[in-house]
N, CA and C atoms as a LAMMPS dump frame, in Angstrom:
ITEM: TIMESTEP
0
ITEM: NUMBER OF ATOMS
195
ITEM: BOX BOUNDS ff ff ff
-5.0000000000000000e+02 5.0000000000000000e+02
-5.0000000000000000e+02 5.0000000000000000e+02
-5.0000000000000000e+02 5.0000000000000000e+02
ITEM: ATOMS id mol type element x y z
1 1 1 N 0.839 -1.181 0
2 1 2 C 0 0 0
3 1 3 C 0.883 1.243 0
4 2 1 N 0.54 2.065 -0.679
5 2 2 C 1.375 3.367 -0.687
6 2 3 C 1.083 4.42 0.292
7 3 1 N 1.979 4.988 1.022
8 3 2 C 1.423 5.836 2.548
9 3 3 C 1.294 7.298 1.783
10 4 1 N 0.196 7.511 2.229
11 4 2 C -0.313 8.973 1.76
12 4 3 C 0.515 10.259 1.641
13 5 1 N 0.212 11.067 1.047
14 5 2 C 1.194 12.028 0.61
15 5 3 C 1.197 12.86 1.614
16 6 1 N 2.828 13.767 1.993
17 6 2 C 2.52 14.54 3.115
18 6 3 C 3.897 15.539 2.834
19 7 1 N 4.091 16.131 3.421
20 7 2 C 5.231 16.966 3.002
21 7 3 C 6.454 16.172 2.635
22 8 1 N 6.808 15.179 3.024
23 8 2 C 8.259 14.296 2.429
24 8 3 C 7.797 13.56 1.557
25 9 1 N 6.905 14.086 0.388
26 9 2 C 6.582 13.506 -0.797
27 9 3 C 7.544 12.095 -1.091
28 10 1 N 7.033 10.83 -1.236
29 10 2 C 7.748 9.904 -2.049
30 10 3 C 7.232 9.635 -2.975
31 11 1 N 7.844 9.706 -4.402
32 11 2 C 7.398 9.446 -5.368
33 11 3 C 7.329 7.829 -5.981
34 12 1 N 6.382 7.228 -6.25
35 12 2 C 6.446 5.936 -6.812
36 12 3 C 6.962 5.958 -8.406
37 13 1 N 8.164 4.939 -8.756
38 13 2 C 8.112 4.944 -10.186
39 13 3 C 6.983 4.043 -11.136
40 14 1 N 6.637 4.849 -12.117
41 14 2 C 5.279 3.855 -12.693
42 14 3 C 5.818 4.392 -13.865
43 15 1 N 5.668 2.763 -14.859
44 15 2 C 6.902 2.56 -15.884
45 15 3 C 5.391 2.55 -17.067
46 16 1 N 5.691 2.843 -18.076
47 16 2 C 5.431 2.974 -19.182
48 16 3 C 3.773 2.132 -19.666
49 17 1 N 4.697 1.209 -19.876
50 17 2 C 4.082 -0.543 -20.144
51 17 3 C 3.163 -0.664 -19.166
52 18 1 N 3.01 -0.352 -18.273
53 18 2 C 1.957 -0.591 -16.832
54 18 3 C 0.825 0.379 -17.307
55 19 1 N 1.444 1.279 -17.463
56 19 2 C 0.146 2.489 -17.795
57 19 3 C -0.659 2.302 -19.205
58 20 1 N -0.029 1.701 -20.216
59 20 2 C -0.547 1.284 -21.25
60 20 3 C -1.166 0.212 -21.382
61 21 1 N -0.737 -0.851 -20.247
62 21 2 C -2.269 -1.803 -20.497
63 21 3 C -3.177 -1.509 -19.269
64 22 1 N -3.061 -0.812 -18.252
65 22 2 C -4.079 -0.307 -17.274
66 22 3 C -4.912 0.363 -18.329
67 23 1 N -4.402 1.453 -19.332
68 23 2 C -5.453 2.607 -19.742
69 23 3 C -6.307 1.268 -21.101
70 24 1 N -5.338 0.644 -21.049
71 24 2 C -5.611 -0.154 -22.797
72 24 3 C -6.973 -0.871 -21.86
73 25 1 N -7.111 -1.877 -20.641
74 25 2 C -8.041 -2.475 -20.239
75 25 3 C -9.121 -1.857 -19.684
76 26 1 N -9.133 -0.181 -19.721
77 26 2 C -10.229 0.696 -18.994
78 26 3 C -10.639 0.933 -20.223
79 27 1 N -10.066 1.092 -21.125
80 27 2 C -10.331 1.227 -22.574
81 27 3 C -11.676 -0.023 -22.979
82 28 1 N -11.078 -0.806 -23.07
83 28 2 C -11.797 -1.91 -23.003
84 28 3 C -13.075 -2.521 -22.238
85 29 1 N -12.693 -2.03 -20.968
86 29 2 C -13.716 -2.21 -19.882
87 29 3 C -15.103 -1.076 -20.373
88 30 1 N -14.492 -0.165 -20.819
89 30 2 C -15.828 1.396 -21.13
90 30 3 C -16.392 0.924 -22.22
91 31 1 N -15.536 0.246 -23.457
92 31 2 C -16.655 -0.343 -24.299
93 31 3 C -17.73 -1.529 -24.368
94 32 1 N -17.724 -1.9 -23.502
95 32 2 C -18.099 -3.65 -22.989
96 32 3 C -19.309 -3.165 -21.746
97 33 1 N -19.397 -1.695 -21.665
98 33 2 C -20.575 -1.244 -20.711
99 33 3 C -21.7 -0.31 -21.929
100 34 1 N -22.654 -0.406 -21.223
101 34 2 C -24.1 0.01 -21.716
102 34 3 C -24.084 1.486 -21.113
103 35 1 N -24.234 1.735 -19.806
104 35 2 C -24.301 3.073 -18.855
105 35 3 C -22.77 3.937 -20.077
106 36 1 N -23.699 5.381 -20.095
107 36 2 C -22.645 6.574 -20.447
108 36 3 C -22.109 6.848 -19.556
109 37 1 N -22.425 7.169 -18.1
110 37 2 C -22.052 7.536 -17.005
111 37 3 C -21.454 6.473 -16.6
112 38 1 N -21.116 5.493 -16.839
113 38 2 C -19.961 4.218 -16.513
114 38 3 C -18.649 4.372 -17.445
115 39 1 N -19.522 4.491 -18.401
116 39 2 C -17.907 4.847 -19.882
117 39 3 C -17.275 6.308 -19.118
118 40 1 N -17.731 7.035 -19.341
119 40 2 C -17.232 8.705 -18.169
120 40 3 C -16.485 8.647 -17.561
121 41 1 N -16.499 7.861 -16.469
122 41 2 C -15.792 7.588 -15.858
123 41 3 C -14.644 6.77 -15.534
124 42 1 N -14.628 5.741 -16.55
125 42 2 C -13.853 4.982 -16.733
126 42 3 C -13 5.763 -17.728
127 43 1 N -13.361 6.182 -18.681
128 43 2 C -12.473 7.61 -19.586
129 43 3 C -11.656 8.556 -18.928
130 44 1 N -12.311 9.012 -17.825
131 44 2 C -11.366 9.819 -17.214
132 44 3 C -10.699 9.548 -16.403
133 45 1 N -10.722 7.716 -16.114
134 45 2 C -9.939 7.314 -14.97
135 45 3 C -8.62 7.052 -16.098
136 46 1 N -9.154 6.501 -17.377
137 46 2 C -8.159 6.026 -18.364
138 46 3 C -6.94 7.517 -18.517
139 47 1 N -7.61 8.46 -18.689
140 47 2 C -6.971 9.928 -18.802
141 47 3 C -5.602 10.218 -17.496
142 48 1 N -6.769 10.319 -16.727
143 48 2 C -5.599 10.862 -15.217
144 48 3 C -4.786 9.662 -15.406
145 49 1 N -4.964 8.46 -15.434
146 49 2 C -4.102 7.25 -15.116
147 49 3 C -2.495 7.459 -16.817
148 50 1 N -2.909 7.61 -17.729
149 50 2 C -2.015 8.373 -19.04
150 50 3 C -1.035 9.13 -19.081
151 51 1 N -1.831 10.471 -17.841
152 51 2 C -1.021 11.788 -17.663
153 51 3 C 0.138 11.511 -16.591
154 52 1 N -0.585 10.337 -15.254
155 52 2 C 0.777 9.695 -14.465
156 52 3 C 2.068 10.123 -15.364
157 53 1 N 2.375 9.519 -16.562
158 53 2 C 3.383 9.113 -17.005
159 53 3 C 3.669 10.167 -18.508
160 54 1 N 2.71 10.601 -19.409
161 54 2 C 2.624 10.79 -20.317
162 54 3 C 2.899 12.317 -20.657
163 55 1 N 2.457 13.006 -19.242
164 55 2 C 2.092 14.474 -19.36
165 55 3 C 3.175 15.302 -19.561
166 56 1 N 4.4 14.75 -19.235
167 56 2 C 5.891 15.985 -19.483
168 56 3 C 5.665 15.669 -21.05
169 57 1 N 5.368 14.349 -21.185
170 57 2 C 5.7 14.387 -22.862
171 57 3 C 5.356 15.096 -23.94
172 58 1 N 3.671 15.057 -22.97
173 58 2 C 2.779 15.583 -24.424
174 58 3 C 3.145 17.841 -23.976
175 59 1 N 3.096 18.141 -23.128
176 59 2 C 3.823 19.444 -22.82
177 59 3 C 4.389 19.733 -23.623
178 60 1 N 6.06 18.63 -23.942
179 60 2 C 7.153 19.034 -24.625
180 60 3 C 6.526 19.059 -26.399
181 61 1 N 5.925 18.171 -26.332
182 61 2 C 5.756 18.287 -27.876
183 61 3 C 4.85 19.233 -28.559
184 62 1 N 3.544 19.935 -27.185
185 62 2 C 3.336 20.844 -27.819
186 62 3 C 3.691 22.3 -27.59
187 63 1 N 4.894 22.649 -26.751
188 63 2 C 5.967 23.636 -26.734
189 63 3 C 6.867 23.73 -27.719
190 64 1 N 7.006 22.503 -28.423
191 64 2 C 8.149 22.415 -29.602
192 64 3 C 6.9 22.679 -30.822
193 65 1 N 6.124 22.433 -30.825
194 65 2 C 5.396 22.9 -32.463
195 65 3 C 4.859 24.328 -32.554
């Protein structure tokens, strides 16, 4: 279990490949439901869970264009 955040921040490393089949199986999981308000949420869990890892990237690339 990871101990809650507090001023001596520890950061967990979360690698690439982890985040791509977590988002790939929420992906999956939102189409395989009926409820919109189930897909929603599972979309934006897929999102925040992406940016973990993804977000310096996509920054840099759209600072460089």
């Amino acid at each position: 279990m990871v101990e809650p955040v507090s001023d001596d921040i520890e950061y967990e490393e979360i690698h690439s490949d982890e985040v791509d089949r977590v988002v790939a199986a929420l992906e999956e999981l939102g189409a395989s439901v009926a409820s919109e308000t189930i897909q929603a949420i599972l979309e934006e869990a897929a999102t925040s869970i992406y940016y973990l890892v993804y977000e310096d990237e996509d920054e840099n690339t759209t600072a460089a264009a």
